[in-house]
Backbone as a chain_set.jsonl record, in Angstrom:
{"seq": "XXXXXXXXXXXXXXXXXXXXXXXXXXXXXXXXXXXXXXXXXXXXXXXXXXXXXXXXXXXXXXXXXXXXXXXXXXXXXXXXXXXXXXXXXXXXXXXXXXXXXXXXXXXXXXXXXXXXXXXXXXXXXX", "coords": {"N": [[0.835, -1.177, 0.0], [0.347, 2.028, -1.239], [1.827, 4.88, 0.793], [0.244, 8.338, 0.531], [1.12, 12.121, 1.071], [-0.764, 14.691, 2.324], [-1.865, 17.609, 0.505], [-0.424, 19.878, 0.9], [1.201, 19.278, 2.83], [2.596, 17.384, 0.965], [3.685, 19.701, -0.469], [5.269, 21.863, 0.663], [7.039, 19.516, 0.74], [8.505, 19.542, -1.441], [9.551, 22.334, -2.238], [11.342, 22.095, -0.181], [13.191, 20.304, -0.988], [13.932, 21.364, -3.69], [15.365, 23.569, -2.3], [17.425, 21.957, -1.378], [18.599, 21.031, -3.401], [19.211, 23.404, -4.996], [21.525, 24.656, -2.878], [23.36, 21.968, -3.692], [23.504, 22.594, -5.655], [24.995, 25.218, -5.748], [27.341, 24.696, -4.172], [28.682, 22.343, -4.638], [30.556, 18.844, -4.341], [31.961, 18.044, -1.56], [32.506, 18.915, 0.764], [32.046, 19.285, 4.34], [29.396, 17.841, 6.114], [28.093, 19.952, 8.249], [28.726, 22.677, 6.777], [26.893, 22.173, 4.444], [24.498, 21.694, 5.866], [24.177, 24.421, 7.169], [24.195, 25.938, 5.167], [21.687, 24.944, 3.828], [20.125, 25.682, 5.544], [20.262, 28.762, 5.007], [19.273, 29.231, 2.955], [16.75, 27.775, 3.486], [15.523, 29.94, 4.88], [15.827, 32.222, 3.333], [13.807, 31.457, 1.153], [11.785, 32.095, 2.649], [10.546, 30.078, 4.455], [9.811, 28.55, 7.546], [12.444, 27.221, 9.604], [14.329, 25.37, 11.805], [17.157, 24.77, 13.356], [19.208, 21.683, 15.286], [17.069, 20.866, 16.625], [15.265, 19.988, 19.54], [14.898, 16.786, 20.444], [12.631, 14.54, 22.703], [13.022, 10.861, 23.851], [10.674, 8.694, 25.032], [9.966, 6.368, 26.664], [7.897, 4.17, 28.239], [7.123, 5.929, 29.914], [9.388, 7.501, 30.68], [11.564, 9.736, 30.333], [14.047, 8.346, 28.283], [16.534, 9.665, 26.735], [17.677, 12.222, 24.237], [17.158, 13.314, 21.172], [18.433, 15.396, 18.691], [17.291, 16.763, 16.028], [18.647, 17.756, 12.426], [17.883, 19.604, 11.132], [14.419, 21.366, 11.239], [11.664, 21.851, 9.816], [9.361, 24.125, 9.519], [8.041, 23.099, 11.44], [6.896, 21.034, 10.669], [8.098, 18.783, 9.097], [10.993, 16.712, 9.802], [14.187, 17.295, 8.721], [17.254, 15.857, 7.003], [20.712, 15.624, 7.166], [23.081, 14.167, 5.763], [27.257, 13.074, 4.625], [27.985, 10.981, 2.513], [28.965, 7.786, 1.016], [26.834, 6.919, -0.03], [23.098, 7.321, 0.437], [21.77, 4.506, 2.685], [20.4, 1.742, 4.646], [20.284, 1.876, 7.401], [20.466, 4.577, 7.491], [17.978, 5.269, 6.504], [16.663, 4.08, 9.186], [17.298, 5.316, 10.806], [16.032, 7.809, 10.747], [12.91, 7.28, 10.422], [12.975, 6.547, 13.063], [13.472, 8.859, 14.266], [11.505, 10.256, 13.553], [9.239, 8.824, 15.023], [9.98, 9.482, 17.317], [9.962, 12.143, 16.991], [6.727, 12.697, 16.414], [6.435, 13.902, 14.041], [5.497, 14.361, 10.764], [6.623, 13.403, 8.347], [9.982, 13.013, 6.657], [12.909, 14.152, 5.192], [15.749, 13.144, 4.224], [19.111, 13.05, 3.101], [21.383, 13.606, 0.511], [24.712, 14.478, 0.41], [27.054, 14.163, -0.398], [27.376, 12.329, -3.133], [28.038, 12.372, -6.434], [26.205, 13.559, -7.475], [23.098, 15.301, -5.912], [20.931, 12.868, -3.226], [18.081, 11.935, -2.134], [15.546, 11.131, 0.261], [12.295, 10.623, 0.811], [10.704, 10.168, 3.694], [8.591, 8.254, 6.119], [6.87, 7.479, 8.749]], "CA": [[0.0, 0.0, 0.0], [1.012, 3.397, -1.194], [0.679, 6.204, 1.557], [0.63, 10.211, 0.17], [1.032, 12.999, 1.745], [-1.686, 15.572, 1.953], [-1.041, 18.394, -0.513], [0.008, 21.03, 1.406], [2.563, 18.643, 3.124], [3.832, 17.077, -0.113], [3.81, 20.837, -1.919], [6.391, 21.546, 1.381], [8.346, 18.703, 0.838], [8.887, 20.214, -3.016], [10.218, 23.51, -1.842], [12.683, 21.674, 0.728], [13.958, 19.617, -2.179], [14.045, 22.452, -4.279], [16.295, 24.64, -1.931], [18.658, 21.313, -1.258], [19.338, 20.527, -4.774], [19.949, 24.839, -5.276], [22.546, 23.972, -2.21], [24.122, 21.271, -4.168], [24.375, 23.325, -7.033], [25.815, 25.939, -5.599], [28.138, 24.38, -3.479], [29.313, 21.127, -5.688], [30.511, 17.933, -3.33], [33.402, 17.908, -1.062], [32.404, 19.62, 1.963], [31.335, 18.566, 5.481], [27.911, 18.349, 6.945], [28.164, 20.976, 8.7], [28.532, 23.43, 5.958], [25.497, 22.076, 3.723], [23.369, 21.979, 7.022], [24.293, 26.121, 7.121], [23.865, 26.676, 3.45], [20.254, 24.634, 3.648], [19.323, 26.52, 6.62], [20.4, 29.907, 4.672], [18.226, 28.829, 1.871], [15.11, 27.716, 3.5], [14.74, 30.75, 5.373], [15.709, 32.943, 1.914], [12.703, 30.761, 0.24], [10.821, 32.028, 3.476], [10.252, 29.121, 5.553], [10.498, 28.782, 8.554], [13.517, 26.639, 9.606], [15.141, 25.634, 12.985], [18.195, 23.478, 13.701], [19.165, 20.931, 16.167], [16.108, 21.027, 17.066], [15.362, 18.451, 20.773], [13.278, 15.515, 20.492], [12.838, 13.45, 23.93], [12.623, 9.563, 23.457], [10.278, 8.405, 25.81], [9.991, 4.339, 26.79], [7.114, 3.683, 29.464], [6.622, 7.253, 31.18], [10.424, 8.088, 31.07], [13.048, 10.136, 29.352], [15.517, 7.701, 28.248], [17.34, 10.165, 25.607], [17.166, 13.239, 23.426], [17.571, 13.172, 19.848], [18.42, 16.803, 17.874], [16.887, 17.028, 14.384], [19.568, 18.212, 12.176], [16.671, 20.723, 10.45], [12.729, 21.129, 11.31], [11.063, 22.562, 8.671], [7.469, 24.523, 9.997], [7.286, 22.202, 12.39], [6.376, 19.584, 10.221], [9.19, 18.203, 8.153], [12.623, 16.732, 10.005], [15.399, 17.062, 7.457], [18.153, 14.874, 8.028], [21.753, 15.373, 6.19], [24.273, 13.351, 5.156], [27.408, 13.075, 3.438], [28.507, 9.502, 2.337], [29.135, 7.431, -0.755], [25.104, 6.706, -0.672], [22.278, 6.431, 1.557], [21.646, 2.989, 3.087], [19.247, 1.415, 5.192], [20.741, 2.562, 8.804], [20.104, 5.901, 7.22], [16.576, 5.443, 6.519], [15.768, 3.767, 9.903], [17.518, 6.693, 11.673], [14.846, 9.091, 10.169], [12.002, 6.856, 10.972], [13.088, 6.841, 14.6], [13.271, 10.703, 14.887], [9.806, 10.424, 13.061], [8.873, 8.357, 16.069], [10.342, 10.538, 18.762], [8.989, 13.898, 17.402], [5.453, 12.812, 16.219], [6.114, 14.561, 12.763], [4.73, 13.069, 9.797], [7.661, 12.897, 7.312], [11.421, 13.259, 7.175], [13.32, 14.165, 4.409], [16.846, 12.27, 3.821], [19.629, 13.655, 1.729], [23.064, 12.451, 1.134], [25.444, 15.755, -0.462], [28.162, 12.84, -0.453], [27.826, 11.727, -3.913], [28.568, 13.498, -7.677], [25.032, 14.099, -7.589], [22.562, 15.19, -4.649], [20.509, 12.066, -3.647], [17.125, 12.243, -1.365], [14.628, 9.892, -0.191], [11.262, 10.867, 1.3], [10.747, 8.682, 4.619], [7.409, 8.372, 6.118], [6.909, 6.888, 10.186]], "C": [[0.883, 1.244, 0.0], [1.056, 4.417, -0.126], [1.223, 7.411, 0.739], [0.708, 10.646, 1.079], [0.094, 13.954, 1.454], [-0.826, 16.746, 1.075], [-0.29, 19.571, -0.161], [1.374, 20.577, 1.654], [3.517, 18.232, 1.783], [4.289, 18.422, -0.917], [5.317, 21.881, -0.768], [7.755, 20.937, 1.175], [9.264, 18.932, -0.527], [9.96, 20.993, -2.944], [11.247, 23.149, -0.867], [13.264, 21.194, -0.206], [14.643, 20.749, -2.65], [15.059, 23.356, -3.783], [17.339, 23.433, -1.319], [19.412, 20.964, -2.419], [19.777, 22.48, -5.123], [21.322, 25.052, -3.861], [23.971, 23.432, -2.569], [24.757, 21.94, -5.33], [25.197, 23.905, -6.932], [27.172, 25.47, -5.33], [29.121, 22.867, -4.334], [29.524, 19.903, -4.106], [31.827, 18.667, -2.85], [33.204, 18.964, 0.432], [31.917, 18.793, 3.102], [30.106, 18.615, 5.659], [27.818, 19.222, 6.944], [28.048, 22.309, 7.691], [26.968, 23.25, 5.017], [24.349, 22.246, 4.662], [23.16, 23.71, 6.887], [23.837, 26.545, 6.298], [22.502, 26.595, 3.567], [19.891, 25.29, 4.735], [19.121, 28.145, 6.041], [19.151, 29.833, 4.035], [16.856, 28.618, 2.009], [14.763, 29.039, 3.768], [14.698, 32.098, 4.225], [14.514, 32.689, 1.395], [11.43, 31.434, 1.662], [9.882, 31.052, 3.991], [11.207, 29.156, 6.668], [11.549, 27.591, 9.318], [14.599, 26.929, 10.867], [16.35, 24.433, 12.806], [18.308, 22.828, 14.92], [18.167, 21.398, 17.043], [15.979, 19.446, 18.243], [14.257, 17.965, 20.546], [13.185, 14.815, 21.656], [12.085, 12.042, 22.914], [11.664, 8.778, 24.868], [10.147, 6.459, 25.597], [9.191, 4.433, 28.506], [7.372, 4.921, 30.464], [7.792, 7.767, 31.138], [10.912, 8.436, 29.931], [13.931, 8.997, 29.023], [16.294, 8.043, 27.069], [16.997, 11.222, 24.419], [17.678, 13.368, 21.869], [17.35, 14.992, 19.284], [18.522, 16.361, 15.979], [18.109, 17.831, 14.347], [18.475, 19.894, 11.742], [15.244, 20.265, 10.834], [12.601, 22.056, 10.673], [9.19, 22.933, 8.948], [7.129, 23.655, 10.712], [6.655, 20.853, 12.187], [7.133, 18.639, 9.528], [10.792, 18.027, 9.048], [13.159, 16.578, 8.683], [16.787, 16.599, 8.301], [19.432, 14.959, 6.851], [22.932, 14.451, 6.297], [25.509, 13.24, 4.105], [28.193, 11.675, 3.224], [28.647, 9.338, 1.296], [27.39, 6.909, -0.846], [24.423, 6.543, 0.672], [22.226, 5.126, 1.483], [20.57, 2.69, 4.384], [18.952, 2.085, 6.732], [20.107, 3.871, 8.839], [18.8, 6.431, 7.524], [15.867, 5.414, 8.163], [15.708, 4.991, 11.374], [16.187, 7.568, 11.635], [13.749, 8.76, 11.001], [11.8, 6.848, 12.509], [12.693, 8.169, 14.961], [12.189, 10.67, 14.409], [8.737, 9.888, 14.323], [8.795, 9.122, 17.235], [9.535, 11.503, 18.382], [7.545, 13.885, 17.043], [5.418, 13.667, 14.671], [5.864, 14.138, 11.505], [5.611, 12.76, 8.087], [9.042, 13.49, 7.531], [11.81, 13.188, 5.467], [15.075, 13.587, 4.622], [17.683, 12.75, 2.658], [20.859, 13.814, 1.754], [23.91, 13.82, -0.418], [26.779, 14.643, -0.795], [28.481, 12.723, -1.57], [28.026, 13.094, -5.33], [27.159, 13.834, -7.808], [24.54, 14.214, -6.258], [21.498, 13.865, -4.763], [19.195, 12.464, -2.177], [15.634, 11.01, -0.87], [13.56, 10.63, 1.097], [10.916, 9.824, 2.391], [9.813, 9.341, 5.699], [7.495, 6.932, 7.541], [6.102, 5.324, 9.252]], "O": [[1.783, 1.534, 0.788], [-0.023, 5.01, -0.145], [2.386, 7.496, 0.344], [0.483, 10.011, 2.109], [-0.003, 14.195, 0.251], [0.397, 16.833, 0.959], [0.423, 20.161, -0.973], [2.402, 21.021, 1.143], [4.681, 18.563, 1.56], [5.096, 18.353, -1.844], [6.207, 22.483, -1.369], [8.91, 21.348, 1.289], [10.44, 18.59, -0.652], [11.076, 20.693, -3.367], [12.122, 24.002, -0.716], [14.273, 21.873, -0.395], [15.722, 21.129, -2.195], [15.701, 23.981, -4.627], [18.243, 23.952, -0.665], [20.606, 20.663, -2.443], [20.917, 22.621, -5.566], [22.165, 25.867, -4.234], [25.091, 23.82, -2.239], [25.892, 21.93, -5.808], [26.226, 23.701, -7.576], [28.098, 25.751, -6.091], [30.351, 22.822, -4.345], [28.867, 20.031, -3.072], [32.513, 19.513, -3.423], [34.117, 19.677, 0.848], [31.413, 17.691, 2.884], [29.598, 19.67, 5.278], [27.477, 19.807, 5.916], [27.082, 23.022, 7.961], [26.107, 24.129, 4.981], [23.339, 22.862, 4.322], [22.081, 24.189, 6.539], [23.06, 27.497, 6.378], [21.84, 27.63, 3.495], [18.678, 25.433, 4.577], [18.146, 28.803, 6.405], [18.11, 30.299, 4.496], [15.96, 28.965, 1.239], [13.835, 29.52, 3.118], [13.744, 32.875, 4.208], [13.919, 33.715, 1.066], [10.239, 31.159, 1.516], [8.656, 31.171, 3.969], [12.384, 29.46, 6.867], [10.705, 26.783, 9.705], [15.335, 27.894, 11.075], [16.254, 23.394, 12.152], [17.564, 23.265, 15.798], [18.331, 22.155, 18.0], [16.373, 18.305, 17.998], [13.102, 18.384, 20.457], [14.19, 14.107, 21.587], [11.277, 11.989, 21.987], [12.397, 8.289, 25.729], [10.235, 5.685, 24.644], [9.738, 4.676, 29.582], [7.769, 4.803, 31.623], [7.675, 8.89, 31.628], [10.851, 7.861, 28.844], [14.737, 8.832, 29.938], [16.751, 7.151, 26.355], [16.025, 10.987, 23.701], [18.883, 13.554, 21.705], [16.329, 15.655, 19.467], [19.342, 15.926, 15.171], [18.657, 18.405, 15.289], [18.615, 21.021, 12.217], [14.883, 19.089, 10.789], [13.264, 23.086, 10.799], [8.186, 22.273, 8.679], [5.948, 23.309, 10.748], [6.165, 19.995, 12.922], [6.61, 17.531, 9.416], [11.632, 18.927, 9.024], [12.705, 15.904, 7.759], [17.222, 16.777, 9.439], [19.242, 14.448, 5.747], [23.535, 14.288, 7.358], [25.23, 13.272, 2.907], [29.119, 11.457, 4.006], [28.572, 10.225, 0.446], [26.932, 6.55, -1.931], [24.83, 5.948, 1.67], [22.544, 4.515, 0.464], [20.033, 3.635, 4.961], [17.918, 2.596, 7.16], [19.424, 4.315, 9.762], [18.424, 7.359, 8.24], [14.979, 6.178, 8.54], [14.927, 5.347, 12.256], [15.503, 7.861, 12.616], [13.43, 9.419, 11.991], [10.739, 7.08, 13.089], [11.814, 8.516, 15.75], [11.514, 11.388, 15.148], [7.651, 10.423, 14.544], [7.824, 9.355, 17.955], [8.561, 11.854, 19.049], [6.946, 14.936, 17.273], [4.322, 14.023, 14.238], [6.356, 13.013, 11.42], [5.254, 12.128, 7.093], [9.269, 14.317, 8.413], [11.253, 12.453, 4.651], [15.418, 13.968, 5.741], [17.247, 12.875, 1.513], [21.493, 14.116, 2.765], [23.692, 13.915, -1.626], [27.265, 14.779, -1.918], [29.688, 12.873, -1.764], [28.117, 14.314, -5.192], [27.094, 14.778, -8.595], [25.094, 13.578, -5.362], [21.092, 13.557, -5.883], [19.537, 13.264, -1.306], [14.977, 10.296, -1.627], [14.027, 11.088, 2.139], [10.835, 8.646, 2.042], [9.969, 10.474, 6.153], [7.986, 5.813, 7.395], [5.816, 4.307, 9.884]]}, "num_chains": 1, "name": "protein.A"}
């Protein structure tokens, strides 16, 4: 079974794309995290969204704290963005996401690996 995203959310997840691949352009590969995290943070809030970083998630397990996870990017509150730079996403990658999708209650995560000769992205859904 397919799931969508409502249209508002998927017309969101467009315009995040959209200002990580103008990112990649700019910037080409060979940099750290850290820098593309900055750039895509410049960028969303240029595109006027609103756009926080290490943003805290608590992990709760049976009534307790047991650990805080920081989104690399939250996007309006509704979108974690999650960067990477490697020779490719891989599964670890994905299940990472899904976790922080777990912890913060937000209803999609974007995934996106500056790593390779191209930018690569995968839409990942609790």
């Amino acid at each position: 079974m397919r799931v969508t995203l409502d249209r508002d959310l998927d017309a969101l997840t467009e315009r995040i794309i959209g200002a990580a691949f103008e990112v990649f352009n700019t910037l080409g590969q060979g940099f750290v995290e850290a820098v593309y995290k900055k750039a895509l943070l410049c960028e969303l809030r240029e595109r006027g969204l609103d756009a926080e970083h290490e943003v805290p998630f608590q992990i709760g397990y049976k009534g307790s704290n047991v650990g805080t996870y920081f989104a690399d990017i939250v996007v309006a509150r509704r979108v974690t963005v999650e960067l990477k730079v490697a020779d490719a996403l891989a599964q670890p990658h994905k299940r990472q996401v899904i976790n922080y999708l777990r912890a913060s209650g937000l209803p999609v995560g974007l995934l996106f690996n500056f790593g390779g000769s191209s930018l690569t992205f995968s839409r990942v859904l609790p």
